[in-house]
C-alpha positions in Angstrom: 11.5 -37.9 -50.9 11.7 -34.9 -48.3 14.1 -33.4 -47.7 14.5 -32.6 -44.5 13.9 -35.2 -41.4 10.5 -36.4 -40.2 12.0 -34.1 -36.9 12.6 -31.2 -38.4 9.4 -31.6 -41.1 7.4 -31.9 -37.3 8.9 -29.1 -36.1 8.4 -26.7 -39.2 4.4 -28.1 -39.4 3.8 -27.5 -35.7 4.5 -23.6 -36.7 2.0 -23.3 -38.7 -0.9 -21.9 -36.4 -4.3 -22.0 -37.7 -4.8 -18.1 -36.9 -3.5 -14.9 -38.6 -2.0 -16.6 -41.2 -0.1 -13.8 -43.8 -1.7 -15.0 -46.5 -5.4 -16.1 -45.3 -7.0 -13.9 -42.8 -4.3 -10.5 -42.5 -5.2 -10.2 -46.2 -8.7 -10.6 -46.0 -8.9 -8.1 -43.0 -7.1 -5.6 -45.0 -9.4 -5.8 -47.5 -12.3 -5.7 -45.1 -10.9 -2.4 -43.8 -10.0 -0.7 -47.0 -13.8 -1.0 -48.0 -15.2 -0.2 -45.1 -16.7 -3.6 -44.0 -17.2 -3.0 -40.3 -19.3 -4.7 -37.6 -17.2 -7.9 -37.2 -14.7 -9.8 -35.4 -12.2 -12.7 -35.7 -11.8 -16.2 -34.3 -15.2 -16.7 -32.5 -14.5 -19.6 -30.4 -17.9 -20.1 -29.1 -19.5 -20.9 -33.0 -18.9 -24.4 -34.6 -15.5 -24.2 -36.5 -14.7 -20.8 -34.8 -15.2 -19.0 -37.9 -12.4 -16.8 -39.0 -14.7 -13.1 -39.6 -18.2 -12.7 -37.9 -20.8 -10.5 -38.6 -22.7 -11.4 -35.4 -25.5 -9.0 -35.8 -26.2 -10.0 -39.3 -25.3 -13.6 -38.8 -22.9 -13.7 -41.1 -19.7 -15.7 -40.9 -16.5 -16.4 -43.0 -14.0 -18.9 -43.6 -10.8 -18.5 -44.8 -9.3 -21.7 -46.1 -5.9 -22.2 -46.7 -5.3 -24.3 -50.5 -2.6 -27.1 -49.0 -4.6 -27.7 -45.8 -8.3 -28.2 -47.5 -7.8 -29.4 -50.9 -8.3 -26.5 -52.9 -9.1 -27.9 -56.7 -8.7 -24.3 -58.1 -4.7 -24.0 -57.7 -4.0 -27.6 -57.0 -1.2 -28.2 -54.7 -1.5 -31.7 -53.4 1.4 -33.0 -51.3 4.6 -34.1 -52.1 5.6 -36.3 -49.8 3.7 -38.6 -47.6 1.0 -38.6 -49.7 -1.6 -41.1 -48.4 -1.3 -38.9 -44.3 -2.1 -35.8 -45.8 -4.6 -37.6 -48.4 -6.4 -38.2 -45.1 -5.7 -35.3 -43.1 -7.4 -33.3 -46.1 -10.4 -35.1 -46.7 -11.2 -35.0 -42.5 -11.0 -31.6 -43.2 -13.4 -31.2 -45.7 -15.4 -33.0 -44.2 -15.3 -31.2 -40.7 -16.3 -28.0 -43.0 -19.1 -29.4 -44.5 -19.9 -30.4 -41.3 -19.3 -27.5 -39.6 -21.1 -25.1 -42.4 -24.4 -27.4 -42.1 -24.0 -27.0 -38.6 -24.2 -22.8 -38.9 -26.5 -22.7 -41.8 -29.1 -24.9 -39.8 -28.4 -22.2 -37.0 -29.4 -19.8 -39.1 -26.0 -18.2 -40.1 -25.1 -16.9 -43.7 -21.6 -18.9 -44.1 -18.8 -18.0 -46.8 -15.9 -20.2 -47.4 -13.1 -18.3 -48.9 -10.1 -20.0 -51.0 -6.6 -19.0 -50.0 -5.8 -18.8 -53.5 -9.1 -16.3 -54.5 -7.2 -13.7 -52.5 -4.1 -13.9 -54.4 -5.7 -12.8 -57.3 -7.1 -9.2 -57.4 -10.3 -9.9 -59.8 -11.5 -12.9 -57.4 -10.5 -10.9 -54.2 -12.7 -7.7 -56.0 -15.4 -10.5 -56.7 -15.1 -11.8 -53.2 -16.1 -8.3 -52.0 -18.9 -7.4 -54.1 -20.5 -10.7 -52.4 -20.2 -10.0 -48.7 -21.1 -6.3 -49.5 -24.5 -7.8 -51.6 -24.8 -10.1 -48.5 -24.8 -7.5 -45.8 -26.9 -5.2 -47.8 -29.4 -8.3 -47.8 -29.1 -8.6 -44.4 -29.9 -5.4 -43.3 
């Protein structure tokens, strides 16, 4: 049972925006920074999915996927209420991102879906970095 109202649980969802979030994309940027990783921006609305970090030059692009709103196995966090909505809701969204990173790939794009949860942890975020460095370096 929730508990708070279907109202206010409306109200508190519809805050959640789908860019900048603290947790996804702020703290991959920083990271990004802090190593030097230049040469890209954020939220390019004209690609399929309007990837989160683009390399345009190299053709690179990067998702950052939050755990509760695409079903991360890793940390598991399904819902606890409402369960068969946001059953749904989830898989439509991974679907749209397999979609969406067939899409890119077939385009020709390097694409990189990153976990919420992998930059929590400071070995996976380190891990995370060697790769985009390796792929940029292969790219160039």
């Amino acid at each position: 049972m929730d508990r708070v109202s279907p109202t206010a649980r409306s109200r508190i969802m519809s805050l959640v925006k789908s860019r900048h979030g603290r947790t996804t994309e702020r703290r991959l940027r920083a990271h990004l920074v802090a190593h030097a990783l230049s040469g890209w921006t954020m939220n390019e609305p004209t690609l399929p999915g309007k990837p989160d970090f683009v390399f345009a030059r190299l053709r690179i692009v990067i998702f950052v996927d939050g755990c509760f709103w695409h079903g991360c196995t890793l940390c598991k966090r399904p819902p606890k209420t409402n369960k068969a909505f946001w059953n749904r809701k989830i898989i439509v969204n991974q679907r749209r991102d397999v979609r969406v990173s067939s899409a890119l790939r077939r385009e020709g794009w390097s694409v990189l879906r990153v976990r919420e949860c992998t930059l929590k942890d400071a070995a996976c975020t380190r891990a995370l970095l060697k790769k985009i460095q390796r792929l940029i370096a292969s790219k160039t």
